[in-house]
C-alpha positions, 0 to 999 in steps of 0.5 A, a space after each residue: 253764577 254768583 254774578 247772575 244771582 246779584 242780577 236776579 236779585 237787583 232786578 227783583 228788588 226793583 220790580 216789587 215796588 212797581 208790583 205792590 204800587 199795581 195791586 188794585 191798579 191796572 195800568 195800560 201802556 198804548 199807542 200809535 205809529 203811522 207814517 205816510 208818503 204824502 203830497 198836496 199839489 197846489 195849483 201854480 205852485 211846485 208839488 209839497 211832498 212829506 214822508 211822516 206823520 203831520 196829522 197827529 196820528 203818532 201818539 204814545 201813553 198811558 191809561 190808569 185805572 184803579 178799583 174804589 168798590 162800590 162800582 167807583 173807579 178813579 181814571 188817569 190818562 198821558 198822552 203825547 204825540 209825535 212825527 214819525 217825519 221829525 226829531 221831536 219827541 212828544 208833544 202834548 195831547 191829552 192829560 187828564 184824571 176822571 171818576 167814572 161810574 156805570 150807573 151815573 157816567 165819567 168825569 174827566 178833570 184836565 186837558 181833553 178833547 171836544 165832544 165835537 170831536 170823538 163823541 158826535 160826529 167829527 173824527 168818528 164818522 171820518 174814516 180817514 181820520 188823522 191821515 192827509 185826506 182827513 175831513 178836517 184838514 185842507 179838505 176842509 168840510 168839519 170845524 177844526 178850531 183853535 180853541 180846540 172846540 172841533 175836530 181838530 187832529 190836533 185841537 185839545 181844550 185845556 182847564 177843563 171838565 168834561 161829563 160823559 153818561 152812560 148809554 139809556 135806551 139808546 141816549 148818551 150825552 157829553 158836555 164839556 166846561 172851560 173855566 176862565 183865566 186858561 188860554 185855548 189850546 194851540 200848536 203853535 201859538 197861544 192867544 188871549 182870544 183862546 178858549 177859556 181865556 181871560 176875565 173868566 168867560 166859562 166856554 162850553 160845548 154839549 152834545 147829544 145822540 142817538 144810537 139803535 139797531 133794527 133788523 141788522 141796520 144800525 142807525 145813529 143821529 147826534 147834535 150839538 152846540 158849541 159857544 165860546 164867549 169873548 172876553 174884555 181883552 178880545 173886545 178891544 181887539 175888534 172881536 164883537 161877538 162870542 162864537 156860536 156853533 149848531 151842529 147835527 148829523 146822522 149814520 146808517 151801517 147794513 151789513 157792508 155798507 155805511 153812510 154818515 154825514 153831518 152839518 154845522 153852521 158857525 155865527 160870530 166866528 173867533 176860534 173857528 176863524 183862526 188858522 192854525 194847525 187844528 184848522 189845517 195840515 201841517 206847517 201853521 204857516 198860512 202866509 206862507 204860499 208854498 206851505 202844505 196847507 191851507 184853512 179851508 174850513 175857516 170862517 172870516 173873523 166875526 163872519 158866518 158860514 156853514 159847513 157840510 160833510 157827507 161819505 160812504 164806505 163799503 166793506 169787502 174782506 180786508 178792504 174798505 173802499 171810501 168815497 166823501 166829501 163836502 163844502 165849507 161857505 164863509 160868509 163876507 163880512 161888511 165888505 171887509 171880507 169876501 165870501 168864499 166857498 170850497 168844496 172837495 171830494 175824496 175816494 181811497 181804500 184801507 187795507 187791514 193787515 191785522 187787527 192792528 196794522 194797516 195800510 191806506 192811500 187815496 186821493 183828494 181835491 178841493 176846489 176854492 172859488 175865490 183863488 189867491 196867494 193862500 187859497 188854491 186848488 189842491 191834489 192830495 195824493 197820499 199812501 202810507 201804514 200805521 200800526 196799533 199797540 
C-alpha cells in the first residue's frame, strides 16, 4: 500500500507542473503513419520496389495554441517527419510560431510551407497527395522546386513569414516573404542558389482564391505568382535570371462528382530546374539509372517551360475512385539543352476504413519523349494504408 501511495504522489507531483504550464494553453499532439508497397518500373532497367514511406506522409507533432483576450491568440507548430521503411527518427518539417486573429488572419514567423503548396492548388486538388502516384513526384505535372516554393512533399521554405487572411465574401489571400542570408530548403543538399540565399535577395510568392457554393455546386479559382531573385553568388555561376512562376487553376464539386486542374508556367528556371527530392520520389540521386525516381517536372536551368495537371473523382460510400493526369514542357535553352516533354495519366481508389484510417492502390504511367539514361518511361504500381491520429 505504501508503496502505491509514494507512486501516486510522485507521479502527481509530476503532473502539476504540465497542468498549471496548460491553464489558458491547449496543446494538440498529432500525426500521421502510412506505409506502402510500391513499385516504379523503368523502361529497360530492373523493377525498383520499396515497402515504406518515401513521400513525406509520416509525420508526428505538436500544435499549440494559447488565449491572449481580445480575439488574439499566439500559435506554435513542431513537426518532423519520418519513413515507416527507415530507421531515421524525425527529420525536419515545419516549425514555426504565429499570431492569429479572425478579424485581420494569421501570421506565421519560421520554417513553413508555400502557398503553392496547401493553399491554391498544388497538394489540395491532388487526392493522391503524399503517396507514389502524387502529382508532384515522377508524375511530374506541378512544380515542386528546391527552394520549396511548389508542391513538394518534401519542400519546406526556411526564415520566413507567411500572412494568411480570413475568408471575405469568399476571397482569401496567402503571401510568404524569405528574407536574404538563409539557404532554401533542401533534403539533401543545401546550396548557395536556395531560396533566400545569399546578398539579401527577399524571394516571394503570393496567391489568391476564390471559393462559392451555388445550388449544391461547389465552385473554387485560385491564382498565383512566385519569384525567387538570384543572388551576386548564383551570378558567377552562369544563373542569369531570378525565377518567375504564374500559376492558376479552378475546382468544381456536385454531389459525388469533383473536377479540378491547374496551370503554371515557369520563366528563367533556378529552383524549379534543380533535382531533388522536393522534385521527385524518393532517392535524390537523379545520376543515378537505377534510382526510384526521376525530375519530371524540372525545367532546364534558366529555361522555360509549363505545366499542366487536370483529374476527377467520384465518390461512391466509402470509396473514392480517381482518375488524372498532366504534362510538363521544358523548353531548350540555347542549344545547350533539348526540349523535353512528359505526359502521365493516373487511375486508383482510396478506401476509408474510418474517419482516420485508409487504404489506397493505383497505377500510373509517364511517357517522356526524349528518353535517355535518366529519363524513361515508368510503371508505377502502388497499394498501401495510413492512419491519422
Amino acid at each position: 500500500m505504501n508503496k502505491k501511495i509514494i507512486s501516486l504522489a510522485v507521479a502527481g507531483a509530476l503532473a502539476a507542473p504540465m497542468m498549471v504550464s496548460a491553464q489558458g494553453t491547449n496543446v494538440t499532439m498529432f500525426g500521421s503513419v502510412q506505409a506502402e508497397y510500391a513499385t516504379v518500373d523503368y523502361q529497360g532497367l530492373s523493377s525498383q520496389a520499396h515497402i515504406g514511406d518515401d513521400t513525406g506522409r509520416s509525420r508526428w507533432g505538436a500544435r499549440v495554441t494559447e488565449n491572449l483576450g481580445g480575439g488574439l491568440q499566439a500559435k506554435a507548430h513542431v513537426e518532423y517527419g519520418f519513413s515507416t521503411g527507415g530507421n531515421n527518427i524525425g527529420t525536419a518539417r515545419e516549425r514555426w510560431v504565429a499570431l492569429a486573429n479572425d478579424g485581420w488572419g494569421e501570421v506565421k514567423f519560421g520554417r513553413v510551407q508555400s502557398p503553392f503548396k496547401d493553399f491554391a492548388g498544388g497538394m489540395t486538388i491532388d487526392p493522391f497527395a503524399y503517396t507514389t502516384l502524387q502529382a508532384s513526384g515522377s508524375g511530374g505535372t506541378m512544380t515542386a522546386s528546391a527552394n520549396g516554393l511548389g508542391s513538394g512533399a518534401q519542400g519546406f521554405v526556411n526564415s520566413a513569414a507567411r500572412y494568411d487572411s480570413p475568408k471575405v465574401e469568399g476571397f482569401s489571400f496567402s503571401g510568404i516573404i524569405m528574407p536574404g542570408d538563409t539557404p532554401r530548403y533542401d533534403p539533401v543538399f543545401s546550396s548557395s542558389q536556395n531560396s533566400g540565399g545569399e546578398d539579401g535577395e527577399w524571394d516571394f510568392q503570393v496567391a489568391g482564391k476564390y471559393e462559392a457554393q451555388m445550388q449544391g455546386h461547389n465552385l473554387g479559382v485560385f491564382g498565383g505568382y512566385s519569384r525567387d531573385n538570384i543572388s551576386t553568388a548564383q551570378k558567377t555561376v552562369g544563373v542569369l535570371n531570378s525565377e518567375e512562376v504564374w500559376r492558376g487553376g479552378a475546382s468544381w464539386s456536385f454531389q459525388n462528382f469533383k473536377l479540378n486542374g491547374q496551370y503554371e508556367n515557369i520563366n528563367n528556371a533556378v529552383g524549379a530546374a534543380t533535382c531533388t527530392n522536393a522534385a521527385m520520389l524518393g532517392n535524390p540521386d537523379s545520376g543515378n539509372a537505377d534510382s526510384r525516381s526521376q525530375c519530371n517536372s524540372a525545367m532546364h536551368l534558366n529555361g522555360d517551360g509549363q505545366l499542366w495537371f487536370a483529374g476527377g473523382q467520384y465518390d461512391m460510400g466509402n470509396t473514392s475512385f480517381i482518375a488524372q493526369g498532366g504534362m510538363s514542357e521544358a523548353k531548350s535553352v540555347n542549344g545547350v539543352a533539348a526540349k523535353r516533354e512528359v505526359s502521365s495519366f493516373t487511375v486508383g481508389a482510396i478506401h476509408n476504413l474510418s474517419k482516420r484510417s485508409s487504404l489506397f492502390g493505383g497505377y500510373q504511367r509517364a511517357m517522356v519523349d526524349d528518353k535517355n539514361a535518366i529519363f524513361r518511361d515508368s510503371d508505377t504500381y502502388t497499394v498501401g494504408m495510413r492512419h491519422n491520429f
